[in-house]
C-alpha positions in Angstrom: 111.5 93.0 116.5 113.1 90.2 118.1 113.5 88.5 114.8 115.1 91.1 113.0 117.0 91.4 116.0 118.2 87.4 115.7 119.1 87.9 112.1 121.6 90.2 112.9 123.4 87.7 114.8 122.9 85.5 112.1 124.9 87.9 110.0 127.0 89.8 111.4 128.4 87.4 113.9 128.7 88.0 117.9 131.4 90.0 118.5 129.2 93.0 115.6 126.1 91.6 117.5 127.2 93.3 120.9 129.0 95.9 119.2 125.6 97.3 117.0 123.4 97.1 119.8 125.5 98.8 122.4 126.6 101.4 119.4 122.0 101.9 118.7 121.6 102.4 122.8 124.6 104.8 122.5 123.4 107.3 119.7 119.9 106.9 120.7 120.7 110.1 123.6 123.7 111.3 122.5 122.9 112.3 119.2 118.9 112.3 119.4 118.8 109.2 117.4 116.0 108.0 119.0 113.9 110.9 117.9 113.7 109.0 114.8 114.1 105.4 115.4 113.1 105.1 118.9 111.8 101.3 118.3 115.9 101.0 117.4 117.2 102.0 120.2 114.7 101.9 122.9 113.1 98.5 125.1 112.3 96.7 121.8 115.7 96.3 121.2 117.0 95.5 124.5 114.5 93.0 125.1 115.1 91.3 121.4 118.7 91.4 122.1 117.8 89.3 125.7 115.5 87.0 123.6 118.1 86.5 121.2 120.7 85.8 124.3 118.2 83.7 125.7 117.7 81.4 122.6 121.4 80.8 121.6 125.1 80.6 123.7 126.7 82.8 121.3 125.7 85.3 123.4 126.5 86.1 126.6 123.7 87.9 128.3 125.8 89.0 131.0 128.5 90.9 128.3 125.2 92.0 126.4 123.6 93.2 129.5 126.7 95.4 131.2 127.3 96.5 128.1 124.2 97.6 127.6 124.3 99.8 130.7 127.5 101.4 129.7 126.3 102.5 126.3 123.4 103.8 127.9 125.1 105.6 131.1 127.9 107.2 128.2 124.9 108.2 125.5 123.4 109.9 128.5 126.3 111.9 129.3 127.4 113.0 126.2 123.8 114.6 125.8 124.3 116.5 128.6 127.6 117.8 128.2 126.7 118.9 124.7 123.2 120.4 126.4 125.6 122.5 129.3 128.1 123.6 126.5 126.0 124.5 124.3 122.9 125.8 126.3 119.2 126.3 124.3 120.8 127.0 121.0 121.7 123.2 120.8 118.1 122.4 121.5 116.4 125.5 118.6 118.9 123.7 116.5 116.7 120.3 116.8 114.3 121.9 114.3 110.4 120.9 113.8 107.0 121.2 115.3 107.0 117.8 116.9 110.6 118.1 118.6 110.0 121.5 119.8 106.6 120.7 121.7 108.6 117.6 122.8 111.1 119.7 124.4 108.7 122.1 125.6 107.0 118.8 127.7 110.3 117.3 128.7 111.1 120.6 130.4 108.4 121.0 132.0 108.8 117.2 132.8 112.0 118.1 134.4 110.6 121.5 136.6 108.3 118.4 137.8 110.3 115.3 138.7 114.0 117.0 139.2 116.7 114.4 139.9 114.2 112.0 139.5 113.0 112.4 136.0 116.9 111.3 135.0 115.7 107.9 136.1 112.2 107.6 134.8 112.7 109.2 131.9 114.6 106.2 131.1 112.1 104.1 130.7 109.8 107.1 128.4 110.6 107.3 125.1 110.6 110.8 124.3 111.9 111.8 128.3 115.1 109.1 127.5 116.3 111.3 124.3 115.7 114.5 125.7 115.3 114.6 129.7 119.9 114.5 129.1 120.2 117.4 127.5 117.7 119.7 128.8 119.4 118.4 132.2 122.8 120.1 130.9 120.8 123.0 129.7 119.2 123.4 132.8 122.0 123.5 134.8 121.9 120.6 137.0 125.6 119.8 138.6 127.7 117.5 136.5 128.0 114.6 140.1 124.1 114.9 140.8 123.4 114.0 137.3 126.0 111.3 136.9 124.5 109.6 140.2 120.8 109.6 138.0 122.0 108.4 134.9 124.2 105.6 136.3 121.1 104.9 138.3 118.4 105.1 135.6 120.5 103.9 132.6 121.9 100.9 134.1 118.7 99.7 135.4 117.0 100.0 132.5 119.8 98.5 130.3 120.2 95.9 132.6 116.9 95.2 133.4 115.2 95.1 130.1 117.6 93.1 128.5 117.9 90.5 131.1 113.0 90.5 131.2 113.9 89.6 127.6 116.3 86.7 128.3 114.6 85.2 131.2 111.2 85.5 128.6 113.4 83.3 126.2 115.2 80.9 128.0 113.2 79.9 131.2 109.8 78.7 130.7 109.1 78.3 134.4 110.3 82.3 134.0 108.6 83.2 131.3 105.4 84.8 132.8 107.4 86.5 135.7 109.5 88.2 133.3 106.4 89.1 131.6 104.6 90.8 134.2 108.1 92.5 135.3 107.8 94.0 131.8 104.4 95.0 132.4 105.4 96.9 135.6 108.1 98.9 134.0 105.6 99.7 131.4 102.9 100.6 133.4 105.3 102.4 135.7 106.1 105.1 132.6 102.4 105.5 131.6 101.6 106.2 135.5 105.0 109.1 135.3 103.8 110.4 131.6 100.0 111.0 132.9 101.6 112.7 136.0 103.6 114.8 133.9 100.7 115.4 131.6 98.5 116.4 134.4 100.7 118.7 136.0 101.5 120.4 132.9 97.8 121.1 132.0 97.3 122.2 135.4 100.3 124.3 134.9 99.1 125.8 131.5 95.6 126.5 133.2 97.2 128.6 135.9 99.0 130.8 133.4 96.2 131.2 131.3 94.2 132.4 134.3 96.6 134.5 135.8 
């Protein structure tokens, strides 16, 4: 990923460098993007773009980095704006088996975690994309959610992208920013296998009663 990543620079020059990946990070929740090309606008390409920043000084990895963090923070909110406008007829419109059981489980991942699962989400593929604007659906107040997502989107932005630069340019670094990486990572599985197991358990209960 990280090479495909560089030979964008290569070609399309800094100032389209910045502007493609903060545009990927942007569409990837606000128009459920990243349903389809999650490895596009997800961690693998915030932590190519850092390698990338971290292997040249065309880039600034601070710019990229911020920037990052906006695009996220604004994707974020315009998926749930168009979620409270719109309500669950925005969501049925997201047609197909695999969305709607992935909707199904990021509600039920939201029941679960609350304000919270704005912020972890972030770092779960399929919670990042749709955690927004089942938020807005679900009627969660516009300044509690805006507190999450500036929380959850620029700490992920920031964060992965700056692992990926510090993994590049830093050899003393390297391994820290590895093991970082590792955390974050093992962080989501440890929220996705709470959210499986409360789900099952949920399921069970219903099917009981």
């Amino acid at each position: 990923m990280s090479d495909d990543v560089a030979g964008w620079l290569d070609v399309l020059g800094p100032i389209a460098f910045y502007l493609v990946v903060w545009g990927l990070v942007f569409v990837g929740t606000a128009f459920f993007v990243g349903v389809f090309i999650p490895f596009l606008t997800g961690d693998g390409l915030l932590f190519g773009a850092g390698i990338v920043a971290g292997s040249t000084d065309r880039i600034d990895i601070w710019v990229l980095a911020i920037g990052v963090g906006v695009a996220a923070v604004a994707g974020d909110q315009v998926a749930f704006l168009l979620g409270r406008r719109y309500g669950r007829p925005y969501l049925a419109a997201r047609t197909g088996r695999w969305v709607q059981a992935t909707v199904a489980r990021t509600e039920r991942f939201y029941e679960l975690f609350g304000w919270w699962s704005v912020v972890i989400g972030r770092y779960m593929p399929w919670a990042r994309v749709f955690v927004p604007v089942i938020a807005g659906v679900g009627g969660m107040s516009y300044t509690r959610f805006l507190t999450a997502n500036v929380f959850g989107a620029l700490s992920w932005g920031v964060l992965i992208t700056v692992i990926g630069y510090f993994a590049a340019s830093d050899p003393a670094v390297r391994p820290v920013a590895y093991v970082v990486a590792g955390v974050v990572i093992a962080a989501s599985v440890v929220a996705g296998v709470r959210a499986w197991r409360h789900d099952r358990a949920g399921r069970a209960d219903r099917a009981a009663a």
